[in-house]
N, C-alpha and C positions, 0 to 999 in steps of 0.2 A: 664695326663702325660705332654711332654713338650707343645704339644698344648696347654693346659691351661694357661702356665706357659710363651707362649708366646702369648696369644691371644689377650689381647689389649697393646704390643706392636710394633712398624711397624718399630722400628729406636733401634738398640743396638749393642754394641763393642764387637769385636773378639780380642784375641789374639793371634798372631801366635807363632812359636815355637821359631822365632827369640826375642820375645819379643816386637814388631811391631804390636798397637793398628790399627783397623781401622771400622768404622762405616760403618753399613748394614743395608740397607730397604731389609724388607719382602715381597715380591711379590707376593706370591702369597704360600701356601703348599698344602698338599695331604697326603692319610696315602694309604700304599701299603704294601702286606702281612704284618699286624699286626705291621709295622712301619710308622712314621711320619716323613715326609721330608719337608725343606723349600727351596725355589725360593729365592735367594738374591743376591742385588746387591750392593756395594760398593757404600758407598754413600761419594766421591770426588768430590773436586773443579771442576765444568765445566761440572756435571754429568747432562745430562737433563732427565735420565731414557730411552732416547731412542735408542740409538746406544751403549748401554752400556750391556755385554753378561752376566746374568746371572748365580749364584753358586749353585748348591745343593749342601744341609746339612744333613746330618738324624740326626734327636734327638735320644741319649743315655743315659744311666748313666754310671757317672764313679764305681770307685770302691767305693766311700764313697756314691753310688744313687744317686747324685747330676744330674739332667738336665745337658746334654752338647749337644754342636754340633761337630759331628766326620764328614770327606769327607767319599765320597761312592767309594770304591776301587774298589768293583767289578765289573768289565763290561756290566755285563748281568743285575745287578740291577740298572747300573746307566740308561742304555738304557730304562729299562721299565719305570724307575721315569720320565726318562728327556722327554719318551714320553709323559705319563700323564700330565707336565707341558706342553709343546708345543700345547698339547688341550687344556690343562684349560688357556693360556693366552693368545692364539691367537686364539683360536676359535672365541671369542667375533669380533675380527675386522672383518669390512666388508670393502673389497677390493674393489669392487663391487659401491659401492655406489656414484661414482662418472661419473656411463656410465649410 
């Protein structure tokens, strides 16, 4: 599915509805009830990846089956994605490792 179709790449263009191109690194995904979401950030002038807030995406198809990325409207799913992301990309840091 679109994890295939996005797995080795980490850097690709959105379009918005205005017609407004903008480039996104992959951060990181996860697949949750039987769908596939991605972690991405805007990748702009001055962006160092660290102060910079990450977007979930879910991969869909359109009407023609095409791969797309649609936003996650509903509340309830976006909270269980965004947690799964908050484990999977900070869990790694260790806070700690400085006392």
């Amino acid at each position: 599915m679109a994890e295939e179709l996005f797995e080795n790449e980490d850097i690709f263009t959105l379009t918005d509805e205005d017609g407004v191109e903008t480039d996104f690194e992959v951060v990181g995904s996860c697949e949750y009830e039987g769908n596939v979401y991605f972690a991405v950030i805007p990748m702009t002038e001055g962006n160092d990846g660290d102060s910079v807030e990450y977007t979930i995406l879910k991969a869909e198809k359109d009407e023609n089956g095409e791969d797309i990325f649609a936003t996650v409207d509903d509340d309830d799913e976006f909270d269980a994605v965004a947690d799964i992301f908050e484990d999977e990309l900070f869990s790694e840091a260790d806070y700690g490792a400085d006392e």
